[in-house]
C-alpha positions as CSV (number, residue, x, y, z in Angstrom):
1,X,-3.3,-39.4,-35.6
2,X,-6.4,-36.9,-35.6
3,X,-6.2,-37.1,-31.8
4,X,-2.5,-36.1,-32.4
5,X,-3.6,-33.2,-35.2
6,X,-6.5,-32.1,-33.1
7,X,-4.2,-31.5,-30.0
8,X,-1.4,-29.9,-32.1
9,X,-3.7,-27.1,-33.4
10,X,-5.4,-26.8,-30.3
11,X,-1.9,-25.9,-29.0
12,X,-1.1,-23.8,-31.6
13,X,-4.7,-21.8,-31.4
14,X,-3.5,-21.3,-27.9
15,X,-0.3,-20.2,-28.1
16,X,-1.2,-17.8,-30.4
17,X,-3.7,-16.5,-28.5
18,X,-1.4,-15.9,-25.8
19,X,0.7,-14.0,-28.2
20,X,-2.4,-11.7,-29.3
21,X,-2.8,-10.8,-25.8
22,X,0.2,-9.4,-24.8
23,X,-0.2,-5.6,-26.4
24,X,2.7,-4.2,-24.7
25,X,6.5,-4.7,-24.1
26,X,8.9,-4.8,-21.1
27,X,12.0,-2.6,-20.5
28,X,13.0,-3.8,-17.6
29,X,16.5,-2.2,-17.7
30,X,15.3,1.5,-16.1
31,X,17.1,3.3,-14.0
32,X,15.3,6.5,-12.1
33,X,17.9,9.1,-10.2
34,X,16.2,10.7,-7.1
35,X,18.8,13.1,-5.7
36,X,21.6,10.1,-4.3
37,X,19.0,7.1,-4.2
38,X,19.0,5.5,-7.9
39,X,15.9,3.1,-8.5
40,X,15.5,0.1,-10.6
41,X,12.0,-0.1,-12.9
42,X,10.6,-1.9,-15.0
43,X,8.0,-0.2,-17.9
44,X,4.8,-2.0,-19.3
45,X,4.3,0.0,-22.5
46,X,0.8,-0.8,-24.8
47,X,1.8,-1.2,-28.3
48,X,0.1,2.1,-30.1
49,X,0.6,4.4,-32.8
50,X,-0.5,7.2,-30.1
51,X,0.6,8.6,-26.8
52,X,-0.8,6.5,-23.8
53,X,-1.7,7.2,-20.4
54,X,0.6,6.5,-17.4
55,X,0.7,5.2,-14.1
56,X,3.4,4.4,-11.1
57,X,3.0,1.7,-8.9
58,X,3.7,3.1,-5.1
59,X,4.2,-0.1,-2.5
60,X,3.3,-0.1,0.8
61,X,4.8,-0.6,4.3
62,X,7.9,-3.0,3.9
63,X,10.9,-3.4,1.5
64,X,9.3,-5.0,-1.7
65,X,10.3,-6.1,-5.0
66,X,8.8,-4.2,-8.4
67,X,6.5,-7.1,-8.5
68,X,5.3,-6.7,-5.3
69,X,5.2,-10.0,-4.4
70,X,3.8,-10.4,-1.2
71,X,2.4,-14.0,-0.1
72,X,4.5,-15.7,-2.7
73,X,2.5,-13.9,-5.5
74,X,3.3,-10.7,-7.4
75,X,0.4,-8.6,-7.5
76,X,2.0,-5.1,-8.7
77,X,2.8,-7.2,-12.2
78,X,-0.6,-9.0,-12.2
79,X,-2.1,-5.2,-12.3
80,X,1.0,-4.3,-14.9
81,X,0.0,-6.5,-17.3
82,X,-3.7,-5.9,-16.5
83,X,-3.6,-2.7,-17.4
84,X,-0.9,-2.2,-20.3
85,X,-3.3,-4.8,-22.1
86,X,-5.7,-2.4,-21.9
87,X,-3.8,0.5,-23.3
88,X,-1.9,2.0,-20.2
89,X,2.0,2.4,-19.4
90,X,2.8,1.2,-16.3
91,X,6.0,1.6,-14.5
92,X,6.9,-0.6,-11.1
93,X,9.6,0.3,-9.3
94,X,12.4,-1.8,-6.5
95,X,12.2,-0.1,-3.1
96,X,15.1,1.5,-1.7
97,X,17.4,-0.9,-0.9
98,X,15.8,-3.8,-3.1
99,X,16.8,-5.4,-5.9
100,X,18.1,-3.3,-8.5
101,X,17.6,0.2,-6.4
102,X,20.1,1.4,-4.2
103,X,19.6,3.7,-0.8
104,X,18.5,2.2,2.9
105,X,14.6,1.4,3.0
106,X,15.0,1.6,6.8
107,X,16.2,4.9,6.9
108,X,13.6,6.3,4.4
109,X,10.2,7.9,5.4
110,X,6.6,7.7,3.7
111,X,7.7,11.7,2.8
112,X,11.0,9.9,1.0
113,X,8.4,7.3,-1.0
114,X,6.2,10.5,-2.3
115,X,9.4,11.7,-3.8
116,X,10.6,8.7,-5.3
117,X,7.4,8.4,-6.9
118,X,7.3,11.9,-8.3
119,X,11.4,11.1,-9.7
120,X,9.5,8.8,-11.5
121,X,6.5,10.7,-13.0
122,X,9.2,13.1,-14.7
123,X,11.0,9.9,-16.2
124,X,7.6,9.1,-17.5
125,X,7.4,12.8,-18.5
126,X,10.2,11.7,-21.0
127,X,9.1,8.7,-22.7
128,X,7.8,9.6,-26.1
129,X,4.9,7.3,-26.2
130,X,3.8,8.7,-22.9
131,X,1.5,11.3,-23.1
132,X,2.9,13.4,-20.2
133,X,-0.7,15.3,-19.4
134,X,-1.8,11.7,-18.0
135,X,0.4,10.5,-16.0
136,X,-1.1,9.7,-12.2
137,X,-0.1,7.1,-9.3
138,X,-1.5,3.8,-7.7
139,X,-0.2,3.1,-4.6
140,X,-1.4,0.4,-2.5
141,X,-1.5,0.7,1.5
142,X,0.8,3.3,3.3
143,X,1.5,4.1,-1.0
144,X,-1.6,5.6,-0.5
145,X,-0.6,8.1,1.9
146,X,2.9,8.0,-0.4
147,X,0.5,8.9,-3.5
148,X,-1.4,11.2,-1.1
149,X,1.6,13.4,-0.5
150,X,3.1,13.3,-4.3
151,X,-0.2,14.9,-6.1
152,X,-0.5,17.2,-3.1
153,X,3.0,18.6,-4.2
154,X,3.4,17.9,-7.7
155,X,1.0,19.4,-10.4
156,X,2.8,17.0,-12.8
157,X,0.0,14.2,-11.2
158,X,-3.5,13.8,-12.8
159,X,-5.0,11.3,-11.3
160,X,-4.7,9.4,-8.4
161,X,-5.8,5.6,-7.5
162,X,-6.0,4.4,-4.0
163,X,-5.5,0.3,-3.5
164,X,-6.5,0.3,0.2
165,X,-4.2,3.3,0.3
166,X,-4.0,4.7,3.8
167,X,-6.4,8.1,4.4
168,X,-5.9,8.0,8.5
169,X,-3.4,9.7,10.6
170,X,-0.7,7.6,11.2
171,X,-1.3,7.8,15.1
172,X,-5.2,7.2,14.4
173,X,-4.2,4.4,12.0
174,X,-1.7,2.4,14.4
175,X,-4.2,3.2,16.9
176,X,-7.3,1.0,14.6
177,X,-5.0,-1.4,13.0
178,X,-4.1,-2.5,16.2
179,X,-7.4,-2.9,17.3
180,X,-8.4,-4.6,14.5
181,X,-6.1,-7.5,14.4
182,X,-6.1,-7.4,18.3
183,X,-10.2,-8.2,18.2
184,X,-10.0,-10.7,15.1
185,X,-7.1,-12.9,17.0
186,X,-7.5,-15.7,19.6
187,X,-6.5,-14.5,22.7
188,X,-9.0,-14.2,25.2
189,X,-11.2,-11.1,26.1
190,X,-8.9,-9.9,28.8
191,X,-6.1,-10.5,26.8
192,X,-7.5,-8.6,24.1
193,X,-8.0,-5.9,26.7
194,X,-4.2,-5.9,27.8
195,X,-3.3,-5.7,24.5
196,X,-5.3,-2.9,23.5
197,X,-4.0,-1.0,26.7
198,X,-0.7,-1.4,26.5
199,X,-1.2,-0.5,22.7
200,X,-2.8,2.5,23.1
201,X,-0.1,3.7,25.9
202,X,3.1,3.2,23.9
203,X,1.3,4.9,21.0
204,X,0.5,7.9,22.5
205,X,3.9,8.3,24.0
206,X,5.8,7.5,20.4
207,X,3.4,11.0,19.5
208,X,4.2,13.1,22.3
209,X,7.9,12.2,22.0
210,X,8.6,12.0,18.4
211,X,11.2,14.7,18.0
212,X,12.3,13.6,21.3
213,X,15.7,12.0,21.5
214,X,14.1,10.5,24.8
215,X,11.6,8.9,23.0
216,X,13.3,5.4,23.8
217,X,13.4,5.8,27.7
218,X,10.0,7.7,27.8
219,X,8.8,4.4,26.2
220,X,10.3,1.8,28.3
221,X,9.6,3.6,31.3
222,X,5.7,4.2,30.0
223,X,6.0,0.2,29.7
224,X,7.8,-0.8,33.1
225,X,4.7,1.3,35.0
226,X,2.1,0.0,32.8
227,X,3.8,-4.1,33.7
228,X,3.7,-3.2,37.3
229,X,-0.2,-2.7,37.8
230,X,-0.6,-5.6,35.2
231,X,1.2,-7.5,37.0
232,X,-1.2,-7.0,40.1
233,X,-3.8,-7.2,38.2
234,X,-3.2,-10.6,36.8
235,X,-2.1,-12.4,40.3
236,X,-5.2,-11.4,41.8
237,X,-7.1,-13.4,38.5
238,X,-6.2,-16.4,39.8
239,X,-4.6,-17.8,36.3
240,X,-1.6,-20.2,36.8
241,X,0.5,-18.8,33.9
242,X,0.3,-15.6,32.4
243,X,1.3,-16.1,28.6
244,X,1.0,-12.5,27.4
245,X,3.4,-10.6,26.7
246,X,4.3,-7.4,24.8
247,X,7.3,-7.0,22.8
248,X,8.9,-4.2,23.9
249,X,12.5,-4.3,22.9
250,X,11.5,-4.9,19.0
251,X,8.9,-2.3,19.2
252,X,11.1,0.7,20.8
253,X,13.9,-0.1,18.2
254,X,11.2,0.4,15.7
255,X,9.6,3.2,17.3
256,X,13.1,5.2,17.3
257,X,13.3,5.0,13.9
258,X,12.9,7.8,11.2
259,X,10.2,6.2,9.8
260,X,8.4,5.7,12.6
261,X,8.9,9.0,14.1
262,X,7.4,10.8,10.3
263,X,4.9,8.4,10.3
264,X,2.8,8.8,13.6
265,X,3.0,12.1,13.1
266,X,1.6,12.4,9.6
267,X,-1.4,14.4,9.2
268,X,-3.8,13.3,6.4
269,X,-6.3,15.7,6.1
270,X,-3.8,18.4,6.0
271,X,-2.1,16.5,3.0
272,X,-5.1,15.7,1.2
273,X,-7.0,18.8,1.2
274,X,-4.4,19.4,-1.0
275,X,-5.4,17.1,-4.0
276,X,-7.0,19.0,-7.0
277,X,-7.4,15.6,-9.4
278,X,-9.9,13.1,-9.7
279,X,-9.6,10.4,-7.2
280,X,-10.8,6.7,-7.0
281,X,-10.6,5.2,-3.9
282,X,-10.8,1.5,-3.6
283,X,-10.9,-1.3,-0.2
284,X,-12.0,-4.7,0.4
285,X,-14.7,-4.8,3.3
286,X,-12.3,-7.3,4.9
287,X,-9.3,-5.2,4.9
288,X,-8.2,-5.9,8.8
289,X,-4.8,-3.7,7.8
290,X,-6.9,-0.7,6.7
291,X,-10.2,-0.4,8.3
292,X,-12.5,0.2,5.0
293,X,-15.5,2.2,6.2
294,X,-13.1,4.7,7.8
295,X,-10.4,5.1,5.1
296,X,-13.1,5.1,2.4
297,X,-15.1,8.2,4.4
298,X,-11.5,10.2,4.6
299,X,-10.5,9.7,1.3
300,X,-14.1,11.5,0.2
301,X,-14.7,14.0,3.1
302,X,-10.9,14.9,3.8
303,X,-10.1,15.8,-0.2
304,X,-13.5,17.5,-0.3
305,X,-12.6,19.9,2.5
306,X,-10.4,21.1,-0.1
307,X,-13.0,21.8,-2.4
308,X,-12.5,18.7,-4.5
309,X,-15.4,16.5,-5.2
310,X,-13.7,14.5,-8.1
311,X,-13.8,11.4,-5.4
312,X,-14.8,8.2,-6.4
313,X,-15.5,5.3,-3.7
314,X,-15.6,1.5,-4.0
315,X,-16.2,-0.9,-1.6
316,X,-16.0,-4.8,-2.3
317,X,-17.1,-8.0,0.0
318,X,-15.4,-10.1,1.1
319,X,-11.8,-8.5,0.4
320,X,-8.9,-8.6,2.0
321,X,-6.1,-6.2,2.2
322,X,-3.9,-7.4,-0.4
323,X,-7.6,-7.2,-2.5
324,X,-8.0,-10.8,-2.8
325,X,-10.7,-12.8,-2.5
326,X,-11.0,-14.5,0.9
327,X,-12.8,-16.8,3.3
328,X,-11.2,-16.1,6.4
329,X,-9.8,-13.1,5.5
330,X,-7.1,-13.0,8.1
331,X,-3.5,-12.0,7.4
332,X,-2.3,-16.0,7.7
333,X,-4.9,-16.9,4.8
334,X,-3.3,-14.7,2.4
335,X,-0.7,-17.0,1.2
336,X,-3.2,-20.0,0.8
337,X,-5.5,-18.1,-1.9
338,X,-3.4,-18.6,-5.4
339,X,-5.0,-16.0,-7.1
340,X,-3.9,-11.8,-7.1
341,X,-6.3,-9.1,-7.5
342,X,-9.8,-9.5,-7.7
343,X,-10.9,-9.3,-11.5
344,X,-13.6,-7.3,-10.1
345,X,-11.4,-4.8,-8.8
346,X,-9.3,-4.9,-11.9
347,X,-11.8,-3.7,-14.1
348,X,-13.3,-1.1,-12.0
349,X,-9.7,0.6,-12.2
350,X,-10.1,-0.1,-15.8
351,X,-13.4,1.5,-16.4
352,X,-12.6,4.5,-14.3
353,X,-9.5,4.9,-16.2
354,X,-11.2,5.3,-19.5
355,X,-13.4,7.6,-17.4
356,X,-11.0,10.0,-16.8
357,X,-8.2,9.4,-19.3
358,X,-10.1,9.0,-22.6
């Protein structure tokens, strides 16, 4: 019996515990209007007497939920809840196309994203217990360049937090992702080597021909002369069976694409010399997606060039690009590690917040 009583109230300390930790509620019932798109949004909201600070969650490359689960866990609510525990609205948003939002996510560009985004600063710009003088964005990955764009164009944005948010050109940053997850993968050296040719090829022929309506043919035919001298190459190796191979069907149907075409040609320093509020700038040192010591040097030196210093940088080891914690810290681990956000990185955005917010 006083195992029985101990247990009970153990339970009951616990639950109630719980319950003292969740300072916020949940609408999850909002609807944003951006010109003919409509997007579904959920708002964490503190529970305070006084107006609170207030951020929106920009995703990154592919459709996601306003979770963003990615890997089977959803990281854009881990930070939600994170952060409206510690006194700050947060409002995640379903991508075009996605759940409760309407609109084509294929046919939208990273331009499109910035704009959604703003729609839903000036819904925030509504909300009474928002204080609409602190309202900024956190985008993760290409959000980043998303984010990037939005306080470039909107004075309405105060702040701005980059999750491994892209700072690169988007020709320069196909170009270095590629290589990166070429290098760290197991084919062999000359493999490597074909792939990083053939790469760098179709790459630089997406740029020349983006408002080409060529583009397609330019790029098969850049590939069908790159195959012939590979070809040579290979039967004079002396291998019995050649198992590389690049996909070139999926990757001019993507390449064609309005997306694609914006994207490659997207000009970051142009976009974020343009950013006149304070700035903190956050990747893993494993980040094979975004390559750290390069994104982290742009996001200081190319808002600087426009005269703002208000840049804060933040590297962490042995991070990934969805800012866990990892071993191998390779793209097929990140399912396997059960945890989100490193707490680490959670209360740095914390503390930086209060810095600039308070």
């Amino acid at each position: 019996m006083r195992k029985f009583l101990i247990a009970y109230v153990f339970l009951m300390l616990s639950t109630a515990l719980a319950f003292a930790q969740q300072n916020y509620t949940v609408d999850s019932t909002i609807v944003i209007k951006n010109d003919t798109v409509q997007l579904g949004a959920s708002l964490y909201l503190p529970i305070k007497k006084t107006k609170v600070p207030a951020l929106v969650m920009v995703s990154g490359t592919g459709a996601q939920d306003r979770n963003g689960t990615m890997a089977g866990y959803p990281f854009f609510k881990q930070i939600a809840i994170f952060l409206a525990n510690k006194g700050y609205a947060i409002l995640l948003m379903d991508d075009r196309g996605v759940g409760k939002s309407t609109g084509n996510y294929a046919y939208a560009t990273t331009a499109d994203f910035a704009n959604d985004a703003l729609a839903a600063v000036e819904y925030l710009r509504t909300v009474s217990q928002i204080n609409r003088d602190k309202i900024g964005l956190i985008g993760h990955s290409e959000g980043g360049a998303a984010s990037a764009i939005a306080a470039a164009k909107s004075t309405n944005v105060k702040f701005l937090i980059s999750l491994a948010g892209l700072a690169s050109n988007g020709f320069a940053s196909l170009i270095q992702q590629n290589e990166d997850l070429v290098n760290h993968s197991p084919l062999s050296q000359t493999d490597k080597n074909r792939a990083n040719s053939i790469n760098k090829l179709m790459f630089e022929t997406a740029l020349k021909y983006a408002d080409s309506p060529n583009m397609g043919n330019e790029l098969n035919e850049t590939y069908n002369n790159w195959k012939k001298v590979d070809d040579s190459l290979f039967k004079l190796s002396g291998v019995a069976y050649d198992h590389f191979r690049f996909p070139i069907y999926s990757y001019v149907k993507q390449a064609t694409g309005k997306w694609y075409r914006y994207f490659i040609k997207y000009d970051a320093q142009q976009t974020m010399k343009q950013i006149k509020v304070p700035v903190l700038a956050i990747n893993g040192d494993k980040d094979l997606m975004v390559n750290p010591t390069i994104n982290l040097t742009n996001w200081k030196n190319y808002i600087a060039s426009g005269g703002n210093t208000e840049v804060t940088t933040q590297h962490f080891p042995n991070v990934n690009h969805l800012l866990q914690q990892c071993e191998t810290c390779k793209p097929d681990e990140y399912a396997k590690i059960k945890t989100g956000v490193s707490g680490a990185i959670l209360n740095t955005i914390a503390t930086w917040l209060d810095s600039v917010t308070k």
